[in-house]
RODO-2510 file (C-alpha; in nm, 4 decimals, decimal comma):
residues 311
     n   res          X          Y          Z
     1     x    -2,1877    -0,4584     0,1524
     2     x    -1,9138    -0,7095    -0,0132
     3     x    -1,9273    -0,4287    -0,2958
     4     x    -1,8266    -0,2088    -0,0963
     5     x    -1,5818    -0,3988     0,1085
     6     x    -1,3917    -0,4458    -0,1966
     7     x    -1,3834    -0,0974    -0,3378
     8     x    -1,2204    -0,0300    -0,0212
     9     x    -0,9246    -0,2839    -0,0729
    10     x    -0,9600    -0,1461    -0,4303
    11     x    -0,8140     0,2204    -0,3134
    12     x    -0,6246     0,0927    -0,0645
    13     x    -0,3976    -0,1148    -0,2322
    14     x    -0,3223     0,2134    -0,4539
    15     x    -0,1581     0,3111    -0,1464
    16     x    -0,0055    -0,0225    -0,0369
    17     x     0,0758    -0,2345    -0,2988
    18     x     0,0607    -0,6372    -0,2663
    19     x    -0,0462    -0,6448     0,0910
    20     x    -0,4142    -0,7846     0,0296
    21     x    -0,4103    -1,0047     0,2805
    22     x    -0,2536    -0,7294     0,5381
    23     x    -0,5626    -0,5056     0,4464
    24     x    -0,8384    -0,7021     0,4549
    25     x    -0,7239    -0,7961     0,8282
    26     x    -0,7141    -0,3892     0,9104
    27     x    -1,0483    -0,3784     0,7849
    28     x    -1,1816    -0,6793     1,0273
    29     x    -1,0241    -0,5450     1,2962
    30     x    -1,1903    -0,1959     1,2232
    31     x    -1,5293    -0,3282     1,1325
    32     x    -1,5148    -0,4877     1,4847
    33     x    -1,4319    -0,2067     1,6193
    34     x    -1,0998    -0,2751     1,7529
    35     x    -0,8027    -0,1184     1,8160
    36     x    -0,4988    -0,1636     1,5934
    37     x    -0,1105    -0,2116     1,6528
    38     x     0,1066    -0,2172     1,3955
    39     x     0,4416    -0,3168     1,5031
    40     x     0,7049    -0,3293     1,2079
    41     x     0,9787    -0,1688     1,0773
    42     x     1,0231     0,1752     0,9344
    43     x     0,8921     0,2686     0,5986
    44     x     0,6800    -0,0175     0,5117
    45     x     0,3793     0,1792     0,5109
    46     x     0,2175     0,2106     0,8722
    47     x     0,1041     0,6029     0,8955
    48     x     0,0179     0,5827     0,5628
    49     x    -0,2369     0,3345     0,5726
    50     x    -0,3943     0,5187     0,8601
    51     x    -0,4654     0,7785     0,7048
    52     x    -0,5613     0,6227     0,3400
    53     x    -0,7990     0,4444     0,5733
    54     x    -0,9489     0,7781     0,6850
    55     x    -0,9918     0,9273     0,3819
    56     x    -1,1374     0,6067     0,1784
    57     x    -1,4217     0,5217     0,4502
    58     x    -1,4993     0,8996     0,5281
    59     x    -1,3500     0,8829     0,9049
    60     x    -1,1838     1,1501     1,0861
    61     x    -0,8373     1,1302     1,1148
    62     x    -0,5854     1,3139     1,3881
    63     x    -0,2288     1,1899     1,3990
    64     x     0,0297     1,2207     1,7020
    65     x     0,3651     1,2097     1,6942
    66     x     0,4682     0,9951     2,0461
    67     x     0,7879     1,1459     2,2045
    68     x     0,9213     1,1364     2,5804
    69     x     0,7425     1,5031     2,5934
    70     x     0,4266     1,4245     2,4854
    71     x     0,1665     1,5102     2,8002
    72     x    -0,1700     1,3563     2,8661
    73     x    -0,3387     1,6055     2,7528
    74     x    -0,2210     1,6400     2,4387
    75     x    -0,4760     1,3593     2,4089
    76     x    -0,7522     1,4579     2,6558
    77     x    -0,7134     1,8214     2,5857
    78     x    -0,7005     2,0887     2,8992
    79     x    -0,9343     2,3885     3,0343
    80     x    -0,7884     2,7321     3,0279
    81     x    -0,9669     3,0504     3,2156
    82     x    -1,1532     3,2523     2,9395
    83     x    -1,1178     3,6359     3,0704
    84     x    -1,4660     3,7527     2,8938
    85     x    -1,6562     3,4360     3,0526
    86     x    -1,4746     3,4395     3,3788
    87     x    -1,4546     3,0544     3,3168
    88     x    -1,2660     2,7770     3,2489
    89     x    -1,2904     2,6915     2,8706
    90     x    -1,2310     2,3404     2,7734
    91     x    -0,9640     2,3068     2,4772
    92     x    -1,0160     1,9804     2,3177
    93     x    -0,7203     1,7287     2,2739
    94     x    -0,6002     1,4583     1,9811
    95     x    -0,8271     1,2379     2,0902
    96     x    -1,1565     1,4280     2,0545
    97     x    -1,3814     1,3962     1,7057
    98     x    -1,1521     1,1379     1,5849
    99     x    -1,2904     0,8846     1,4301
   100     x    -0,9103     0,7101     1,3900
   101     x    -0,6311     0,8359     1,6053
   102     x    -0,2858     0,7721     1,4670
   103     x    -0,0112     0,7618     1,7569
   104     x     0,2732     0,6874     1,5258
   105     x     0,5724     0,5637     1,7785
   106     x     0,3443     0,4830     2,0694
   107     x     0,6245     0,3323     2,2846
   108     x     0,8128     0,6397     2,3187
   109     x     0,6192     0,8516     2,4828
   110     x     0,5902     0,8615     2,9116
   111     x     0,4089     0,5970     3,1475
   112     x     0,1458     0,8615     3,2186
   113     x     0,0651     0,9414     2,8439
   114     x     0,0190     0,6091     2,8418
   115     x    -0,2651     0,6127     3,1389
   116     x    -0,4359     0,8581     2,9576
   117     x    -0,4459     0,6999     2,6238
   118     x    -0,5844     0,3623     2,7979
   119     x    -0,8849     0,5371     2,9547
   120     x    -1,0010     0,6792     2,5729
   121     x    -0,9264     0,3095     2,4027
   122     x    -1,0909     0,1272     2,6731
   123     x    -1,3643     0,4209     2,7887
   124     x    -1,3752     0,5722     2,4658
   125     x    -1,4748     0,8798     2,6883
   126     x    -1,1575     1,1350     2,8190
   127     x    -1,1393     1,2995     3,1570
   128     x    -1,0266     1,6599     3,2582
   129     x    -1,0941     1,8684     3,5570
   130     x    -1,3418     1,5989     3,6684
   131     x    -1,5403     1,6808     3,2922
   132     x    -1,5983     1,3563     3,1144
   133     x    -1,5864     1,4236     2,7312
   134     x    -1,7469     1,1075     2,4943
   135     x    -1,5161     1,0426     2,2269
   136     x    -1,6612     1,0166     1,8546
   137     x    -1,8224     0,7008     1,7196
   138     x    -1,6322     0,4725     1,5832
   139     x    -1,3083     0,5756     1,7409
   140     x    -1,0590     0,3794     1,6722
   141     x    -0,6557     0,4229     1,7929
   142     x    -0,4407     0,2718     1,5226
   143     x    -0,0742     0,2678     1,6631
   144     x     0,2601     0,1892     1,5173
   145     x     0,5760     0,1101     1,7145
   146     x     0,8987     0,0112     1,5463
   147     x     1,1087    -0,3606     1,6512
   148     x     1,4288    -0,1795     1,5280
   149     x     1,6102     0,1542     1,6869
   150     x     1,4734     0,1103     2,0029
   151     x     1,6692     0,2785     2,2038
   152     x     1,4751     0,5436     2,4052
   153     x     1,1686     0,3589     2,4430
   154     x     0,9694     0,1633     2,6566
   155     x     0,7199    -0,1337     2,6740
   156     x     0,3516    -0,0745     2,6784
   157     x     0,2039    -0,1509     2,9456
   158     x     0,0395    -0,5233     2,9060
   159     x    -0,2956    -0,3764     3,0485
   160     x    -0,2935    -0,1462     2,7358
   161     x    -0,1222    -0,4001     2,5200
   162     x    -0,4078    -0,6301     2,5470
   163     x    -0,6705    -0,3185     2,4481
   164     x    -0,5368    -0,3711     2,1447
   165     x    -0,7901    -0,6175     1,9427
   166     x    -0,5464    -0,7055     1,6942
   167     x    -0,1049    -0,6603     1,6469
   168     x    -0,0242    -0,6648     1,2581
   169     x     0,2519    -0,6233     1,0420
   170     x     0,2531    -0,4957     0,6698
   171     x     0,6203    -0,6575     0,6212
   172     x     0,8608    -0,5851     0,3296
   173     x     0,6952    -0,5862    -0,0494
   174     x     0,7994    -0,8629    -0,2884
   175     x     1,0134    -0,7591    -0,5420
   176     x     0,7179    -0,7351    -0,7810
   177     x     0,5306    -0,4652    -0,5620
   178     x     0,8402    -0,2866    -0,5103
   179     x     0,9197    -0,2266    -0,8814
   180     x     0,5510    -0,1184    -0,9034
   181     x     0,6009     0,1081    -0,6008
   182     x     0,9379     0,2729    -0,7639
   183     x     0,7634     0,2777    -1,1003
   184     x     0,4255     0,4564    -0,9851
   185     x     0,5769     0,7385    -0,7611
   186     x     0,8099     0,9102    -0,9404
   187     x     0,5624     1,1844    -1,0700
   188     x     0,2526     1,0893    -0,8370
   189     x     0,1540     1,0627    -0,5114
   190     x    -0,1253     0,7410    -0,4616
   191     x    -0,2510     0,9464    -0,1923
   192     x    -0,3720     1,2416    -0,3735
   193     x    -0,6082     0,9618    -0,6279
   194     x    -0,7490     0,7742    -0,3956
   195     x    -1,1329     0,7995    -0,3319
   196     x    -1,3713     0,7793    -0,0333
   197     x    -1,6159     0,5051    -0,1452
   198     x    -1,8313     0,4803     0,1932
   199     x    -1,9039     0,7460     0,4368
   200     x    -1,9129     0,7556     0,8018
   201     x    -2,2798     0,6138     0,8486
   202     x    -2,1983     0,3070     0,6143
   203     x    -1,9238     0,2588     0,8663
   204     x    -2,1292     0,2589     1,1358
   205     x    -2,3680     0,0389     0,9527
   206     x    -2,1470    -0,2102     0,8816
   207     x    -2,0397    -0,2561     1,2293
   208     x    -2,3984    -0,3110     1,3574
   209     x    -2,4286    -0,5963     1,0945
   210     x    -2,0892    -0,7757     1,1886
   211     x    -2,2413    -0,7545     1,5503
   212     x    -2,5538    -0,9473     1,4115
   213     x    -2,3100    -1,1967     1,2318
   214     x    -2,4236    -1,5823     1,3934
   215     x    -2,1848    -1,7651     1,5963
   216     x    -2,2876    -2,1391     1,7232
   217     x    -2,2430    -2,2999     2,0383
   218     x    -2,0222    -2,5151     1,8965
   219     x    -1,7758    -2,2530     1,7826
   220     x    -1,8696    -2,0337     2,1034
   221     x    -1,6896    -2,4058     2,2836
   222     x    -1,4073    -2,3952     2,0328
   223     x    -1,2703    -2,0426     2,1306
   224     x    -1,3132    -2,1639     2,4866
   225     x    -1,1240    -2,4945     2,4469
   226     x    -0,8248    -2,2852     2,3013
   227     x    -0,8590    -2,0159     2,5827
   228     x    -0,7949    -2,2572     2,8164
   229     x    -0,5330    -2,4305     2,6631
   230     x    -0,3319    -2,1641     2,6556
   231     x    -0,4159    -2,1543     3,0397
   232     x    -0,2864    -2,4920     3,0867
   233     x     0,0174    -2,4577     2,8684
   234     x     0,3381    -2,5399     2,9885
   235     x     0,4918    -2,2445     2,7161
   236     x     0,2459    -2,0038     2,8838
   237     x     0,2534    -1,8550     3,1895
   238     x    -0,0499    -1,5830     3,1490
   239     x    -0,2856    -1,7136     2,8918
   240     x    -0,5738    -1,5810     2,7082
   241     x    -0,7966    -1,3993     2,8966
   242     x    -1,2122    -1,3810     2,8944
   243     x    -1,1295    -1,0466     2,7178
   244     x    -0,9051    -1,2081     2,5480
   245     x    -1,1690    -1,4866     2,4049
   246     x    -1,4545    -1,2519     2,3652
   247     x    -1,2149    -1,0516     2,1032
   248     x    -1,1349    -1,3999     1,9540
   249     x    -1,4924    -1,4117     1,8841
   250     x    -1,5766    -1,0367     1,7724
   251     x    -1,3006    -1,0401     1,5318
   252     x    -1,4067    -1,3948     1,4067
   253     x    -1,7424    -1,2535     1,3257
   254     x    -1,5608    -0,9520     1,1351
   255     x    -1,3628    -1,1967     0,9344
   256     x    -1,6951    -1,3850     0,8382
   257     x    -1,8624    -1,0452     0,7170
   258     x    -1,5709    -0,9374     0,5208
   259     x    -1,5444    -1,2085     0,3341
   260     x    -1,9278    -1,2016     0,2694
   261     x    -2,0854    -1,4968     0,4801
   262     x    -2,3028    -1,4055     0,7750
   263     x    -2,2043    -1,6969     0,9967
   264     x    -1,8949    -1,7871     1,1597
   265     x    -1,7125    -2,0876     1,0987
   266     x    -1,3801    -2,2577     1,2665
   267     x    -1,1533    -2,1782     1,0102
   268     x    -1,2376    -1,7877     1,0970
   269     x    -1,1043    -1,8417     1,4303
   270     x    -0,7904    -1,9886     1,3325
   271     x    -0,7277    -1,7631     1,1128
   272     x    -0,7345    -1,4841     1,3548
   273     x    -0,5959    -1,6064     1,6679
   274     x    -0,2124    -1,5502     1,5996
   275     x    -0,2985    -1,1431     1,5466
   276     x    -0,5632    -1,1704     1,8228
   277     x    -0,3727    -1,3239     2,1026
   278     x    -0,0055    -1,3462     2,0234
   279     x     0,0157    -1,0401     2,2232
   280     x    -0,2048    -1,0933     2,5059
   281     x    -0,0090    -1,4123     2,6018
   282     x     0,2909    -1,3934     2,8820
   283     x     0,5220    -1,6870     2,7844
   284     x     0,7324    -1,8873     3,0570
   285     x     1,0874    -1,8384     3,1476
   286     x     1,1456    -2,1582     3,0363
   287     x     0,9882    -2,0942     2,6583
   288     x     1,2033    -1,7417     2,6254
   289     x     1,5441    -1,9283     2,7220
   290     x     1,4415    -2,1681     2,4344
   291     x     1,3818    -1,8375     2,2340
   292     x     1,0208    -1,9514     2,1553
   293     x     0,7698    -1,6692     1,9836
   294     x     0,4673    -1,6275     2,1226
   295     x     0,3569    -1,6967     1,7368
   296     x     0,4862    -2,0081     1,7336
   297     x     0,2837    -2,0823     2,0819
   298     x    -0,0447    -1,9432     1,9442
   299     x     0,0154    -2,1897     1,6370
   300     x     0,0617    -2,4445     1,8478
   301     x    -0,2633    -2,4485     2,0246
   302     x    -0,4353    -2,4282     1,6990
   303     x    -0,3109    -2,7926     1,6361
   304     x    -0,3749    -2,8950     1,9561
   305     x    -0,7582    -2,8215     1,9828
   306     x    -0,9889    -3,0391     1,8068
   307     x    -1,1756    -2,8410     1,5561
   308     x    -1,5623    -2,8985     1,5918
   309     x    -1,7422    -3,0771     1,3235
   310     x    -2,0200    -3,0020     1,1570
   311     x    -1,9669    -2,6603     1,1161
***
């Protein structure tokens, strides 16, 4: 499948330029099928890449638009009474037959919302009038939230926040991609030219094989050495969780398939732990008077656990 793998970063990058190494992480984190939160600021590209995603890998795509009035089931859907049935017909909501579910603005929408949203990520089934609805397969939520003009929103909740397999940010072009962006769009739109090169099924396929994807003991040990290190840092005061280790592992194995190998090795790990468990970490009081990152934290337990040899 690397063929294919790079046909998709091929028609991709049509869409966002000079962000290789932004893409190819979007694609682990969906070939484990994870969850995605991109957390930037406006106009760098995040709807867009959602839905270039959906239409290069064949998925389907439903997009909503996160304000204080959004209700639950907007995402679950609702029942209404059907006069010629003399029942209760069951009106489907975002979150049904999506393959990838956009929720651009995520934290600005209610606490409840919120609830309801969690139960599809974590489920992947939705609830209404006791009626439990499977969601498609893959389905995958890839949210955005902007750092900037925050006024009006509102935290996720960390139990959601840590759903999320992976946080990422696309980050401001060089000045190389932007002249190529300027350049390229003045008559067309990238969106309109780019191609689906793998359908659904291949999807599908592709996670089965990253699920197949060998891990050793000794590796296995390594994420557990840095899980509880974080647990016994004096920066920390929530570290990574068992969730929290077994996505440090699934999204290892990802990396390892996307860039062609069928074995894990340590630098796959490091690699992904800053975008894995930056967000899943609670720092101290003590580290946010000092203004530390949680980044910065992550980091610093890479260079504190000893990397196995022999790998």
């Amino acid at each position: 499948m690397k063929n294919e793998i790079q046909n998709i970063l091929n028609e991709l990058q049509k869409v966002i330029v000079g962000k290789q190494a932004a893409l190819t992480k979007l694609l682990v984190a969906i070939f484990a099928d994870g969850h995605i939160l991109l957390d930037d600021v406006p106009g760098v590209g995040k709807t867009s890449i959602a839905t270039a995603i959906s239409k290069v890998m064949g998925l389907g795509y439903k997009r909503i638009q996160f304000t204080p009035d959004v209700l639950p089931s907007d995402i679950t859907g609702f029942s209404v009474y059907n006069k010629e049935t003399g029942k209760l017909t069951y009106m489907p909501g975002a979150a049904i037959g999506a393959n990838i579910l956009l929720g651009d603005e995520i934290n600005r929408t209610s606490s409840k919302t919120q609830s309801a949203l969690l139960e599809a990520m974590e489920e992947r089934q939705v609830t209404v009038d006791g009626t439990t609805h499977a969601l498609a397969n893959p389905f995958i939520v890839i949210a955005t939230q902007n750092n900037v003009g925050t006024a009006g929103t509102q935290l996720l909740p960390f139990a959601q926040l840590e759903r999320f397999l992976m946080r990422l940010s696309l980050g401001y072009p060089d000045i190389h991609a932007q002249i190529a962006i300027i350049r390229d769009r003045q008559t067309t739109d990238p969106m309109e030219n780019i191609a689906q090169v793998v359908s659904l099924s291949d999807v599908i396929k592709m996670q089965h094989e990253v699920q197949h994807v060998t891990i050793k003991d000794s590796v296995i040990k390594y994420i557990a050495e840095l899980a509880e290190a974080s647990r016994n840092n004096e920066s920390i005061e929530l570290g990574i969780s068992p969730r929290g280790a077994l996505f440090i592992a699934k999204t290892a194995k990802a990396r390892a398939y996307v860039l062609g190998r069928d074995y894990v090795i340590p630098e796959d790990v490091r690699e992904v732990l800053v975008d894995v468990c930056a967000h899943r970490i609670i720092l101290s009081g003590q580290a946010k008077a000092a203004k530390i990152v949680p980044e910065q934290v992550v980091q610093n337990l890479i260079q504190a656990v000893k990397v196995p040899d022999g790998i």
